[in-house]
PDB file of N, CA, C and O in Angstrom:
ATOM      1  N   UNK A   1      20.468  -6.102  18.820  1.00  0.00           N
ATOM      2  CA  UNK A   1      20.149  -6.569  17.479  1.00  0.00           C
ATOM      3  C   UNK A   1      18.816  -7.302  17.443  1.00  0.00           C
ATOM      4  O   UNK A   1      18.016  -7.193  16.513  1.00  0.00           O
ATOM      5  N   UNK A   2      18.614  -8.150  18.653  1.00  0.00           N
ATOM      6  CA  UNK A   2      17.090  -8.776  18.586  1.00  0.00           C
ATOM      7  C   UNK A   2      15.931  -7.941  18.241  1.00  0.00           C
ATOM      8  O   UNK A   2      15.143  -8.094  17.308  1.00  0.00           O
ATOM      9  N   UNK A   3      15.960  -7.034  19.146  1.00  0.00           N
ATOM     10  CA  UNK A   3      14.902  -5.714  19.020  1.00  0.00           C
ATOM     11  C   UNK A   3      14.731  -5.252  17.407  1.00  0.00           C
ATOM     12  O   UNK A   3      13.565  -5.095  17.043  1.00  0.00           O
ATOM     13  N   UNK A   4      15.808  -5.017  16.392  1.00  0.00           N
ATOM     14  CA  UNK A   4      15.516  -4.972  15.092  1.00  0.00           C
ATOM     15  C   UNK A   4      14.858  -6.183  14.988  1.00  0.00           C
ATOM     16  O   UNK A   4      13.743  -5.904  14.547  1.00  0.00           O
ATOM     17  N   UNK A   5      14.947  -7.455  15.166  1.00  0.00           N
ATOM     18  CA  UNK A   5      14.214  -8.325  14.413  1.00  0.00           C
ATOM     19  C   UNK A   5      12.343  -8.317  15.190  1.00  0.00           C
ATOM     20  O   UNK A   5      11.440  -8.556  14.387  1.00  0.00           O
ATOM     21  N   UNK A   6      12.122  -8.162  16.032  1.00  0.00           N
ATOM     22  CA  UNK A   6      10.952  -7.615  16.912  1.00  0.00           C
ATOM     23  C   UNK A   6      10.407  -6.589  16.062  1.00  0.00           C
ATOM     24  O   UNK A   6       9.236  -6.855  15.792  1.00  0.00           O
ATOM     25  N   UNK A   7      10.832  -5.452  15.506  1.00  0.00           N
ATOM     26  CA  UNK A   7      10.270  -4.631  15.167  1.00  0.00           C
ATOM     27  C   UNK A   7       9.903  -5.251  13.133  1.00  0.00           C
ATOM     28  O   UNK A   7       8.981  -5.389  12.329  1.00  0.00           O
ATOM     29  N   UNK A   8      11.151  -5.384  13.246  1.00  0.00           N
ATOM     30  CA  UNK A   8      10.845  -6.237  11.430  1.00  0.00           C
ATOM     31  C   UNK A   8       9.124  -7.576  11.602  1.00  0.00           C
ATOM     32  O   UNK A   8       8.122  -7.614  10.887  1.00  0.00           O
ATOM     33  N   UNK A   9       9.374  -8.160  12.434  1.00  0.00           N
ATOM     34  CA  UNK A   9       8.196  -8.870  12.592  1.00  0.00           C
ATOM     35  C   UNK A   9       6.776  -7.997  12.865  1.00  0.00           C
ATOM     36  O   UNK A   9       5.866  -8.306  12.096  1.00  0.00           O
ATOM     37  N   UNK A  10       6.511  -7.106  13.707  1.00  0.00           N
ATOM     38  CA  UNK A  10       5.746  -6.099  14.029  1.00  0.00           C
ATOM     39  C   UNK A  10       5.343  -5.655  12.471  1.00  0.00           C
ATOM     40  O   UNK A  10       4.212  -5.362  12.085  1.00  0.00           O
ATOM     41  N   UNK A  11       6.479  -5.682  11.737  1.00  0.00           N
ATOM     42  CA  UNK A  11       5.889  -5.002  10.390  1.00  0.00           C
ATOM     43  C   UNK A  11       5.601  -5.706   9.564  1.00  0.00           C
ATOM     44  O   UNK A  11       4.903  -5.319   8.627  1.00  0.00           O
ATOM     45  N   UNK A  12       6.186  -7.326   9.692  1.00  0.00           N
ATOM     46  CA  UNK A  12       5.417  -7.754   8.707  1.00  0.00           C
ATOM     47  C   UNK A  12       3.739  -8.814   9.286  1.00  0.00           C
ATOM     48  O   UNK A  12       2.982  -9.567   8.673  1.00  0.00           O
ATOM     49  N   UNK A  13       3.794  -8.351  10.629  1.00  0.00           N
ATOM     50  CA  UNK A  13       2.429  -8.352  10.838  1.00  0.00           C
ATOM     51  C   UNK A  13       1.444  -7.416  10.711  1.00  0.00           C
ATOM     52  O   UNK A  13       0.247  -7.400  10.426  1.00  0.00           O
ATOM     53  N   UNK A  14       1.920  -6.985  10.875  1.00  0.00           N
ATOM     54  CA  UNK A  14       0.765  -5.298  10.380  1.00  0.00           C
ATOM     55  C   UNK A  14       0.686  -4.934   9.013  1.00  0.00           C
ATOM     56  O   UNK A  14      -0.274  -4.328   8.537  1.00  0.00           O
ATOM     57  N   UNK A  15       1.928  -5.384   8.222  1.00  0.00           N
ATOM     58  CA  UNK A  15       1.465  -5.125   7.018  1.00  0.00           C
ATOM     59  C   UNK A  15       0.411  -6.514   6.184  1.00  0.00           C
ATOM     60  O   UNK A  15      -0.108  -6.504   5.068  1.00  0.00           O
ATOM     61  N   UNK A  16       0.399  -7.390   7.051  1.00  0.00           N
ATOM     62  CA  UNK A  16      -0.310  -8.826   6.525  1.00  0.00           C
ATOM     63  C   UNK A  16      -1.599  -8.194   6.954  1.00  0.00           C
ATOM     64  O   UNK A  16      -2.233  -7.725   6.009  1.00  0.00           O
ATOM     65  N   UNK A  17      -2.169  -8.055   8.172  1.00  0.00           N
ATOM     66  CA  UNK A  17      -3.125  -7.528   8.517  1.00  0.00           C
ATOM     67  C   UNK A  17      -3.665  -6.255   7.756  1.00  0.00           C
ATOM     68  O   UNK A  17      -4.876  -6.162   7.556  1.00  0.00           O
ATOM     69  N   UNK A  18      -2.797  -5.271   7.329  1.00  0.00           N
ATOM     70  CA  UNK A  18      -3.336  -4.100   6.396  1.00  0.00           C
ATOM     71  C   UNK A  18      -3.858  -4.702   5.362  1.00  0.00           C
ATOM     72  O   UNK A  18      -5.083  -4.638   5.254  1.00  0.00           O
ATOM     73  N   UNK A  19      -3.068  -5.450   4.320  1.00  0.00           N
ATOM     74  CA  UNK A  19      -3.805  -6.331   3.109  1.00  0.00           C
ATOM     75  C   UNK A  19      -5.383  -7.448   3.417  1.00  0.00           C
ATOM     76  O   UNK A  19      -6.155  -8.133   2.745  1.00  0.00           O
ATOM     77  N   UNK A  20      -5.247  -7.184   4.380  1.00  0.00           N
ATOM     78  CA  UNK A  20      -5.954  -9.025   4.385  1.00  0.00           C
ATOM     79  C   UNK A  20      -7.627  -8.469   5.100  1.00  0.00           C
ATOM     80  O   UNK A  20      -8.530  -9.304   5.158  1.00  0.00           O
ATOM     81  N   UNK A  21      -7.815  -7.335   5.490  1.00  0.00           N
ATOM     82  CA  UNK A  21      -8.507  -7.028   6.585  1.00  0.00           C
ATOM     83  C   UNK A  21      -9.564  -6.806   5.741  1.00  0.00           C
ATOM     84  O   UNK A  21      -9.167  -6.427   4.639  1.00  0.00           O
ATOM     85  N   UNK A  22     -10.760  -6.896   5.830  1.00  0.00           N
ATOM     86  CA  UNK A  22     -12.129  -6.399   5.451  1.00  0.00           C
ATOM     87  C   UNK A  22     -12.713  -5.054   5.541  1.00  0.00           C
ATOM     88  O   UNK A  22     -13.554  -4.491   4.841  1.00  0.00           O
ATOM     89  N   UNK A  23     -12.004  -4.652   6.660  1.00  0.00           N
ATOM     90  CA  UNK A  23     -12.367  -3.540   6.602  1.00  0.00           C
ATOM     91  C   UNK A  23     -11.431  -2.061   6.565  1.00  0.00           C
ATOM     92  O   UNK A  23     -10.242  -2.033   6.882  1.00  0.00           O
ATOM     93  N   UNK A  24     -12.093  -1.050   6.186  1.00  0.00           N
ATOM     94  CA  UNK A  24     -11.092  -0.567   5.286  1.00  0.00           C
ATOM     95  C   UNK A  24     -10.100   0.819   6.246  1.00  0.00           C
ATOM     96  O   UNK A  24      -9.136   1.507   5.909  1.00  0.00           O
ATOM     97  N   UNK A  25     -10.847   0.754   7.412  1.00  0.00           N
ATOM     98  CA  UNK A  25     -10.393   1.455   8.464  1.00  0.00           C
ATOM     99  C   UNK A  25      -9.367   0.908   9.168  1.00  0.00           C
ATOM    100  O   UNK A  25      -8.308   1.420   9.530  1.00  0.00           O
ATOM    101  N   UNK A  26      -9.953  -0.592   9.378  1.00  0.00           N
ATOM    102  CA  UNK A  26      -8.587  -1.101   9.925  1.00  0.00           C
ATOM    103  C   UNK A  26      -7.375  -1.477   9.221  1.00  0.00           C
ATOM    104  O   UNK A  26      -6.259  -1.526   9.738  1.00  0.00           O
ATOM    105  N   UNK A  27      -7.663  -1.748   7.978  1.00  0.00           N
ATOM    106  CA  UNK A  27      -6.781  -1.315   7.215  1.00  0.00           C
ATOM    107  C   UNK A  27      -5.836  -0.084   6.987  1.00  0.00           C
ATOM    108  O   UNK A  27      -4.687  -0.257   6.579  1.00  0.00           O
ATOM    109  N   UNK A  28      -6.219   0.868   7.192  1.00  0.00           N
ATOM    110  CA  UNK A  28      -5.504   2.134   7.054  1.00  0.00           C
ATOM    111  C   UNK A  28      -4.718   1.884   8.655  1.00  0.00           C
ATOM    112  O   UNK A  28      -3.492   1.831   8.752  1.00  0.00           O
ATOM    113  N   UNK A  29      -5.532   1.764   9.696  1.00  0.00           N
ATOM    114  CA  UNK A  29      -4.510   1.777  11.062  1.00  0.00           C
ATOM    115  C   UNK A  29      -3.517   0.875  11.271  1.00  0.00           C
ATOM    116  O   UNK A  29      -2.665   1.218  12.091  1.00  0.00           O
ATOM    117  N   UNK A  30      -3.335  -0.717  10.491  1.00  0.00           N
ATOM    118  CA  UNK A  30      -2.258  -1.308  10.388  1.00  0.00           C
ATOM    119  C   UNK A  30      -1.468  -0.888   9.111  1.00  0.00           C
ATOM    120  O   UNK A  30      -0.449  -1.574   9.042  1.00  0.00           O
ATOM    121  N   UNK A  31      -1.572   0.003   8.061  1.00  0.00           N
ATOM    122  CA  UNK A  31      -0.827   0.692   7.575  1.00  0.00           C
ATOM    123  C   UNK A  31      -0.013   2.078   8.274  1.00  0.00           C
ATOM    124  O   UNK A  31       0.959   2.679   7.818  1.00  0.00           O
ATOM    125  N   UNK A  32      -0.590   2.275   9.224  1.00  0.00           N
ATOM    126  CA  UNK A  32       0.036   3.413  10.113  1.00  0.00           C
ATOM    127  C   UNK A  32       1.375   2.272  11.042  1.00  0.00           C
ATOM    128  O   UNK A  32       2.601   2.368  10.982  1.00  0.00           O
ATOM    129  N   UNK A  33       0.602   1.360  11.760  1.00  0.00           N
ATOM    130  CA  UNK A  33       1.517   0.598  12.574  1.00  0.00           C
ATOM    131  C   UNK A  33       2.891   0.184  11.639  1.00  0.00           C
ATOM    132  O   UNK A  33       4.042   0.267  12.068  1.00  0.00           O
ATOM    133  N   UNK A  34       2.518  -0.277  10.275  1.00  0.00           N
ATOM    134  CA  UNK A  34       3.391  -1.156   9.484  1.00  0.00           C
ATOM    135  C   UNK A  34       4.649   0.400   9.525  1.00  0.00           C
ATOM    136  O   UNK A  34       5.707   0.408  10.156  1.00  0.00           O
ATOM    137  N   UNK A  35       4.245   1.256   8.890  1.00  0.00           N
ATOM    138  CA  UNK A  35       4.931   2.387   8.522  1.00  0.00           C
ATOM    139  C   UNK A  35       5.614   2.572   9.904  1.00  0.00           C
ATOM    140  O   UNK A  35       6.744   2.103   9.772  1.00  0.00           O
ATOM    141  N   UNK A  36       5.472   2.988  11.035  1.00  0.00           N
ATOM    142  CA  UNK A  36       5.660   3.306  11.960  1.00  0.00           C
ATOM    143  C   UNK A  36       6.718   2.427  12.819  1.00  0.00           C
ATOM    144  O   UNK A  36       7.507   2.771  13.699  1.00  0.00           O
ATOM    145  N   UNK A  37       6.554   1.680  12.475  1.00  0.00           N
ATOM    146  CA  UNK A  37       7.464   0.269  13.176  1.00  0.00           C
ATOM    147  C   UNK A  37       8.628   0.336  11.971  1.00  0.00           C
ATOM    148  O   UNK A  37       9.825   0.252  12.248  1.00  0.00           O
ATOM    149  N   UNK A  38       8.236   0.465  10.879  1.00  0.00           N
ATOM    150  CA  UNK A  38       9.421   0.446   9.774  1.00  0.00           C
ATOM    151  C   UNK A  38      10.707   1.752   9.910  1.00  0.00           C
ATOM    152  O   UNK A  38      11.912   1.776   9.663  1.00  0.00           O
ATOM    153  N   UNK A  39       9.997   2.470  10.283  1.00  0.00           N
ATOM    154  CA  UNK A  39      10.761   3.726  11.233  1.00  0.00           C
ATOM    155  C   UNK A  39      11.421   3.998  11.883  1.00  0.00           C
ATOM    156  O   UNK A  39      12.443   4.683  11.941  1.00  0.00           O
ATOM    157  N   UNK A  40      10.455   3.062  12.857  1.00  0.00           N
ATOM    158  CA  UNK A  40      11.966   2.348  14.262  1.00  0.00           C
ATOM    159  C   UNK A  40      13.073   1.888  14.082  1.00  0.00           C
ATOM    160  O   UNK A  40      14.102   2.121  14.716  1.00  0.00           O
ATOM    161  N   UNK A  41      12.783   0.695  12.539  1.00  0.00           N
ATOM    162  CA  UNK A  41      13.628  -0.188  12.402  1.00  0.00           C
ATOM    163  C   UNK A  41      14.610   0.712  11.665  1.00  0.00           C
ATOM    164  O   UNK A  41      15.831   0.580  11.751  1.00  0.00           O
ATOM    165  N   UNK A  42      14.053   1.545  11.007  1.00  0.00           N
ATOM    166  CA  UNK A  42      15.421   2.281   9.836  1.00  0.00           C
ATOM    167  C   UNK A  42      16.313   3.438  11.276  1.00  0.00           C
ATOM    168  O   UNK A  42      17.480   3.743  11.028  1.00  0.00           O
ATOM    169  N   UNK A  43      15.810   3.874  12.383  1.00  0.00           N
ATOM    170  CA  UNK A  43      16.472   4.599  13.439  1.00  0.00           C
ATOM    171  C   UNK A  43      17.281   3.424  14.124  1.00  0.00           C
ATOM    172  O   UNK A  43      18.483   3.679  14.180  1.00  0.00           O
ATOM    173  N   UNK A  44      16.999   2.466  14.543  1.00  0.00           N
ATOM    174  CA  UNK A  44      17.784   1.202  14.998  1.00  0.00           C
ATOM    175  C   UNK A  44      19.018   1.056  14.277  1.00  0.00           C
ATOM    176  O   UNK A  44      20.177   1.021  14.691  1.00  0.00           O
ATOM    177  N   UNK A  45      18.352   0.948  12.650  1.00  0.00           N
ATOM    178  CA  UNK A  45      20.133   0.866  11.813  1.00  0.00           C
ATOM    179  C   UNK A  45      20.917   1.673  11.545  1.00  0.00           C
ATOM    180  O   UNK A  45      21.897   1.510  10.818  1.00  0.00           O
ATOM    181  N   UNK A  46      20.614   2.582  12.056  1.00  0.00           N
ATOM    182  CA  UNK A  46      21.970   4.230  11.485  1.00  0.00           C
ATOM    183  C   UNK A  46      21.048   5.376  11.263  1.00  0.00           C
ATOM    184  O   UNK A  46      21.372   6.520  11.584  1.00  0.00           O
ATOM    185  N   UNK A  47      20.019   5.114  10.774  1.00  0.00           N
ATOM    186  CA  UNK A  47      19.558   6.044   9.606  1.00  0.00           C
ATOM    187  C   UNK A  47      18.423   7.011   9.883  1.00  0.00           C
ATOM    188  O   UNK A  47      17.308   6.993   9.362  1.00  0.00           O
ATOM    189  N   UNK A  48      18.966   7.997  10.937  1.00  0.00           N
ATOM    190  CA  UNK A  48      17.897   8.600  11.528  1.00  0.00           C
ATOM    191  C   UNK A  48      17.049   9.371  10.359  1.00  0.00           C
ATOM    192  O   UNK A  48      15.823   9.303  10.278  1.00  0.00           O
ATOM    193  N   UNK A  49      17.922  10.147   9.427  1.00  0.00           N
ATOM    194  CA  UNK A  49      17.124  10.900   8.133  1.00  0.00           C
ATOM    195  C   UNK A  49      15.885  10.159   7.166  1.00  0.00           C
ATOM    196  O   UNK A  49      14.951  10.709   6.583  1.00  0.00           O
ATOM    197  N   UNK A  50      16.249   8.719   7.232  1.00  0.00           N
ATOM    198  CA  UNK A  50      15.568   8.052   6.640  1.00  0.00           C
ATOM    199  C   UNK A  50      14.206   7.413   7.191  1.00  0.00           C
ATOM    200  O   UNK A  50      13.209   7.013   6.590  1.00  0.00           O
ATOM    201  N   UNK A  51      14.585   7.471   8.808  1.00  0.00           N
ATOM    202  CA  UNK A  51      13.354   6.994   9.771  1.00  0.00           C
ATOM    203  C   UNK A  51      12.205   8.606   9.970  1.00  0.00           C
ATOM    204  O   UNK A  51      11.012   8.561  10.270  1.00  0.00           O
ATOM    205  N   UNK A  52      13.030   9.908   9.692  1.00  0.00           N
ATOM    206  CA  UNK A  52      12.036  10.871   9.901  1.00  0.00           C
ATOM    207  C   UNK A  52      11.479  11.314   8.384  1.00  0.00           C
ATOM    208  O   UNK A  52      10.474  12.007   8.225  1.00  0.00           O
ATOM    209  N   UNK A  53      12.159  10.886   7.498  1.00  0.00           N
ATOM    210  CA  UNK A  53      11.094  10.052   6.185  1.00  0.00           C
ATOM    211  C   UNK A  53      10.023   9.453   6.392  1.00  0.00           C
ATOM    212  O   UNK A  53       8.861   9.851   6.320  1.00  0.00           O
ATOM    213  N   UNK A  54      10.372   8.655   6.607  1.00  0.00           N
ATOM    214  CA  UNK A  54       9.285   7.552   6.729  1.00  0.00           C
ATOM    215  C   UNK A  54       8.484   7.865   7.338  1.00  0.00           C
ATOM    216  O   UNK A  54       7.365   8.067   6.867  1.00  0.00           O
ATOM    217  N   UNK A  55       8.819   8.040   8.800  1.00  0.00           N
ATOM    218  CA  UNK A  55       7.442   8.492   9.763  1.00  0.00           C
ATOM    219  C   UNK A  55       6.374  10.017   9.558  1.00  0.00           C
ATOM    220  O   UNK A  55       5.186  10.247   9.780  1.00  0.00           O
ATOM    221  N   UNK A  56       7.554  10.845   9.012  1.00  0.00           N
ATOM    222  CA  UNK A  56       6.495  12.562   8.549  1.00  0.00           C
ATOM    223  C   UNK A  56       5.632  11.602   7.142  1.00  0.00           C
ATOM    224  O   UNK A  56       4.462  11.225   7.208  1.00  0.00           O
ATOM    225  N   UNK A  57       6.485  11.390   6.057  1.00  0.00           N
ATOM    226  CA  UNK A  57       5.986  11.102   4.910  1.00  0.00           C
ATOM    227  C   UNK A  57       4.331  10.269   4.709  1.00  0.00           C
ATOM    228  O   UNK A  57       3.150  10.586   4.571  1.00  0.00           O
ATOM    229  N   UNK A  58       5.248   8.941   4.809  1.00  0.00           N
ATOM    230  CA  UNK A  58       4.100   7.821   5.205  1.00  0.00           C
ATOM    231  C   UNK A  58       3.345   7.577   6.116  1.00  0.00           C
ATOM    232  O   UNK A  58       2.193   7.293   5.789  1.00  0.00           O
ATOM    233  N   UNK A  59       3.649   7.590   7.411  1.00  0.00           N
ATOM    234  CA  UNK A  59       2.849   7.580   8.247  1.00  0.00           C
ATOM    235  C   UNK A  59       2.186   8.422   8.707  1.00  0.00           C
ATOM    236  O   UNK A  59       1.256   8.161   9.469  1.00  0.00           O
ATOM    237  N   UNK A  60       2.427   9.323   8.443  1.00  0.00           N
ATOM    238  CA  UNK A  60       2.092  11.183   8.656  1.00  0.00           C
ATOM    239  C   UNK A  60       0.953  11.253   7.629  1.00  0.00           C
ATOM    240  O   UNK A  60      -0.224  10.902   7.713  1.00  0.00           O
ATOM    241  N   UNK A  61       1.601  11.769   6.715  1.00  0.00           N
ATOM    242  CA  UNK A  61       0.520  12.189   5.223  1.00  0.00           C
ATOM    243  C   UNK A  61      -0.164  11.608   4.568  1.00  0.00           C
ATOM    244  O   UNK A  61      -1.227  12.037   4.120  1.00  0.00           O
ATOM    245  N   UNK A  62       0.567   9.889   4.266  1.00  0.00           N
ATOM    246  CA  UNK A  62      -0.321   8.900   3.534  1.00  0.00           C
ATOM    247  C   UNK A  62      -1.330   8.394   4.257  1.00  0.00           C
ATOM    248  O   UNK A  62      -2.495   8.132   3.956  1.00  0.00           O
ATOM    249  N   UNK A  63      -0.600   8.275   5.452  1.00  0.00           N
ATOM    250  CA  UNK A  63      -2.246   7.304   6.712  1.00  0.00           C
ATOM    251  C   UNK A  63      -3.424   8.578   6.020  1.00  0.00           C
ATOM    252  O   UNK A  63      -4.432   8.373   5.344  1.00  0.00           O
ATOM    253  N   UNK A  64      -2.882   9.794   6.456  1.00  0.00           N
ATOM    254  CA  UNK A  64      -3.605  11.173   6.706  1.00  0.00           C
ATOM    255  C   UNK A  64      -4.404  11.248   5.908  1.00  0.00           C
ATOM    256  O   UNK A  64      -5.503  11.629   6.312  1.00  0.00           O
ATOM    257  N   UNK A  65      -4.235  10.866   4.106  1.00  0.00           N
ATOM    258  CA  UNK A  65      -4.743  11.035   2.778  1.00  0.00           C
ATOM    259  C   UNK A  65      -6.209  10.140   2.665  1.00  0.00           C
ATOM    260  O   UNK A  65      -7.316  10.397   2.192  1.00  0.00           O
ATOM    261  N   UNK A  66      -5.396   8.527   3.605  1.00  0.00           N
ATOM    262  CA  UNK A  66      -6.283   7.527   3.158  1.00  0.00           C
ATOM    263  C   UNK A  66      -7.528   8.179   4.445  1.00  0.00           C
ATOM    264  O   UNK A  66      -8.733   8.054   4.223  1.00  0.00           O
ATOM    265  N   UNK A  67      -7.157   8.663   5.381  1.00  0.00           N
ATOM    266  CA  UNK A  67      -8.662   8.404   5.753  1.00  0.00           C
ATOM    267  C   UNK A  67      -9.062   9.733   5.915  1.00  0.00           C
ATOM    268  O   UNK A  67      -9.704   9.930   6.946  1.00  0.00           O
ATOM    269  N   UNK A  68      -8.846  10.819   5.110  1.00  0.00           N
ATOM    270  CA  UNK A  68     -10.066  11.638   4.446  1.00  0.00           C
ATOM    271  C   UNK A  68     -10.056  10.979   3.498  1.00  0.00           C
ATOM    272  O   UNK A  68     -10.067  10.025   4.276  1.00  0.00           O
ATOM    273  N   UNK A  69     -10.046  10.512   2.526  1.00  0.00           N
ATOM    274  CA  UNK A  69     -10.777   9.556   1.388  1.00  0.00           C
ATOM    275  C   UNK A  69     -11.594   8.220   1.545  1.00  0.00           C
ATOM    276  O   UNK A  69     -12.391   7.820   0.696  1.00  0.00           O
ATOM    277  N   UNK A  70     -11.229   7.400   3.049  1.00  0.00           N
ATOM    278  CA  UNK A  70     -12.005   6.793   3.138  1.00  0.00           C
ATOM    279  C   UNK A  70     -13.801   7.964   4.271  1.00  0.00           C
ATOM    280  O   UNK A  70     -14.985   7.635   4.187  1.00  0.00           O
ATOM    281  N   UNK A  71     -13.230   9.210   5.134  1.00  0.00           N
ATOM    282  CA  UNK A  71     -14.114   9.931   5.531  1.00  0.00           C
ATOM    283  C   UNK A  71     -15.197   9.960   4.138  1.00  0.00           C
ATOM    284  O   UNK A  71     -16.265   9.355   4.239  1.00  0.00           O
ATOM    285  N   UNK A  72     -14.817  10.776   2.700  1.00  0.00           N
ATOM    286  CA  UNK A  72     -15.285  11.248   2.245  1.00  0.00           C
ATOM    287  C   UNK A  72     -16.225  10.400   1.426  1.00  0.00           C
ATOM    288  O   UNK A  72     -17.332  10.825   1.097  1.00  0.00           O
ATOM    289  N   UNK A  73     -15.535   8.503   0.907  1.00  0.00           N
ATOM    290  CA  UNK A  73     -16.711   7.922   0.096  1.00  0.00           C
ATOM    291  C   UNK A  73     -17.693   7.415   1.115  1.00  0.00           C
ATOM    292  O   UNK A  73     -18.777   6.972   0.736  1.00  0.00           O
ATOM    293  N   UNK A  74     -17.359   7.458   2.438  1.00  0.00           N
ATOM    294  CA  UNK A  74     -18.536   7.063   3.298  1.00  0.00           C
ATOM    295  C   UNK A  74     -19.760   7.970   3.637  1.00  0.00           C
ATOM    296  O   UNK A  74     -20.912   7.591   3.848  1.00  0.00           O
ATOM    297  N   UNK A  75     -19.171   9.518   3.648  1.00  0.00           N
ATOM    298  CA  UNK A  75     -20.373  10.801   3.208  1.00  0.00           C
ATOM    299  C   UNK A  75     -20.993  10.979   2.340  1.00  0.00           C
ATOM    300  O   UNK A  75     -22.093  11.531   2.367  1.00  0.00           O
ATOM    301  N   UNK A  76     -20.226  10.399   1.023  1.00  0.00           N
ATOM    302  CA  UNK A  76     -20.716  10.403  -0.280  1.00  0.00           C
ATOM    303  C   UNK A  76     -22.351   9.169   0.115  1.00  0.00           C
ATOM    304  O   UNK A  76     -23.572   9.325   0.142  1.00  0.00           O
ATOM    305  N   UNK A  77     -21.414   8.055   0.340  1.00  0.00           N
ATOM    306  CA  UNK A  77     -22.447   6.934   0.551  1.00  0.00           C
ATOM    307  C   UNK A  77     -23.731   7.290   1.213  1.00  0.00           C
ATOM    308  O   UNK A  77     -24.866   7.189   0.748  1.00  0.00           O
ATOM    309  N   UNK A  78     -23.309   7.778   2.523  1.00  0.00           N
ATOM    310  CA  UNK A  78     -24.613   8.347   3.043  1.00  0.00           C
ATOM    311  C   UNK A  78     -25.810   9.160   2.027  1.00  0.00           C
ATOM    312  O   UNK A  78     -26.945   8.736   1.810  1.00  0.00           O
ATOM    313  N   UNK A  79     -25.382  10.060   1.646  1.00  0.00           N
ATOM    314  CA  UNK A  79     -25.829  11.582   0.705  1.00  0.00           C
ATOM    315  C   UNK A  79     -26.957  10.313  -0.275  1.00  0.00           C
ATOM    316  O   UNK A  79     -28.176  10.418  -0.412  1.00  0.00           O
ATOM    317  N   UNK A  80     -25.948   9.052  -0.898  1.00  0.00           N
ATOM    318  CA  UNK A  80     -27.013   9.145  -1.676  1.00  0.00           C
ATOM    319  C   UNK A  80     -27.945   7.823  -0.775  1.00  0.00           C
ATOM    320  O   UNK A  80     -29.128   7.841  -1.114  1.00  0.00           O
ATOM    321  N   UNK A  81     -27.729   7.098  -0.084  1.00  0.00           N
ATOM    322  CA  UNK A  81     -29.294   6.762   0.555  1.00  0.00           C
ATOM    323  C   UNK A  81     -29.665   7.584   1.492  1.00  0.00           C
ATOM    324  O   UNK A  81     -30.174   7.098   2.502  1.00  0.00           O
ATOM    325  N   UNK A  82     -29.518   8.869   1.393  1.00  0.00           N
ATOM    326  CA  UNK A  82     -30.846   9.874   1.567  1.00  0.00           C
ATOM    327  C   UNK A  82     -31.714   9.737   0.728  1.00  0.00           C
ATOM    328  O   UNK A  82     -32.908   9.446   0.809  1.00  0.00           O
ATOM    329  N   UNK A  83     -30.621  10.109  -0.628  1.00  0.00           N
ATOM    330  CA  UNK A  83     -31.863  10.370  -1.756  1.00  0.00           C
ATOM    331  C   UNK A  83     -32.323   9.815  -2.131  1.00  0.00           C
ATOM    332  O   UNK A  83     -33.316  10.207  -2.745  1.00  0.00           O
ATOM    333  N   UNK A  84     -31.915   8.058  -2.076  1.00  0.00           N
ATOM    334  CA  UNK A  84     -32.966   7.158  -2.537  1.00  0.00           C
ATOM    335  C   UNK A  84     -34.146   6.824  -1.084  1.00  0.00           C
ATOM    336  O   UNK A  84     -35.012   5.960  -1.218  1.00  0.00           O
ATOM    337  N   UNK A  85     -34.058   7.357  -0.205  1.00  0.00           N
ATOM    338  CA  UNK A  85     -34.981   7.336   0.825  1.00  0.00           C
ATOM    339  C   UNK A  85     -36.216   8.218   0.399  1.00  0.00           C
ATOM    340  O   UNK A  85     -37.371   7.799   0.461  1.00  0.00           O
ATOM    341  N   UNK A  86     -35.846   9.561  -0.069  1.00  0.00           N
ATOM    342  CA  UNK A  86     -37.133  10.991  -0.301  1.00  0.00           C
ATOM    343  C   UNK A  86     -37.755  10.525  -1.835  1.00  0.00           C
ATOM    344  O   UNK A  86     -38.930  10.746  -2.127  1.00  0.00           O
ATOM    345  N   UNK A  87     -36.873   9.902  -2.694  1.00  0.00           N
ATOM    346  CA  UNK A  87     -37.782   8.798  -4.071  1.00  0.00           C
ATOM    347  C   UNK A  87     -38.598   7.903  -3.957  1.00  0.00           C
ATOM    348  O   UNK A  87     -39.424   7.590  -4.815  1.00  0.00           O
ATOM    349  N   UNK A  88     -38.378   7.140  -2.342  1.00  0.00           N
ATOM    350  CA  UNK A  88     -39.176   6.159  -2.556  1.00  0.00           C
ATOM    351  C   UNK A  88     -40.453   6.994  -1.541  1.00  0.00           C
ATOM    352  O   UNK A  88     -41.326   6.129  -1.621  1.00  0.00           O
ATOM    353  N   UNK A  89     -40.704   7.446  -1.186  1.00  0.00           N
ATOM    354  CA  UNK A  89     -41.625   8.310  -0.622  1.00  0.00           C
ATOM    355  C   UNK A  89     -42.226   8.839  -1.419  1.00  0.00           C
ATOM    356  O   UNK A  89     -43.096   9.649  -1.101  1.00  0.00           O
TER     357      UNK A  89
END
């Protein structure tokens, strides 16, 4: 039973750290940990259907979503100080 409470703490450190972080990468990887540990904890209590939820769903697809979207506004970002680089020239 301790080990559930180990893993409940794990998550609500990682999920403090996902909110709180500056940056937006590490953010997404303590949203993977938070999810991932929450997983454990739902396989610990009975509920294996609900832990391979969690882990395909959220930790799988949503981590997956956020960082091609964080990939893509950082390409975006680039693209345009190019172009304000070849204007000021």
């Amino acid at each position: 039973m301790i080990e559930v409470f180990v893993f409940l703490a794990v998550t609500v450190v990682c999920a403090y750290f996902a909110v709180s972080s500056k940056n937006i990468v590490y953010g997404v990887v303590f949203l993977l940990c938070t999810n991932l540990s929450l997983g454990v904890v739902y396989f610990m209590m009975g509920a294996p259907t609900v832990a391979l939820f969690q882990i395909a769903i959220f930790a799988g697809a949503v981590v997956v979503f956020f960082v091609v979207t964080v990939m893509f506004t950082q390409a975006g970002k680039m693209m345009t100080d190019e172009v304000e680089e070849e204007v000021l020239e």
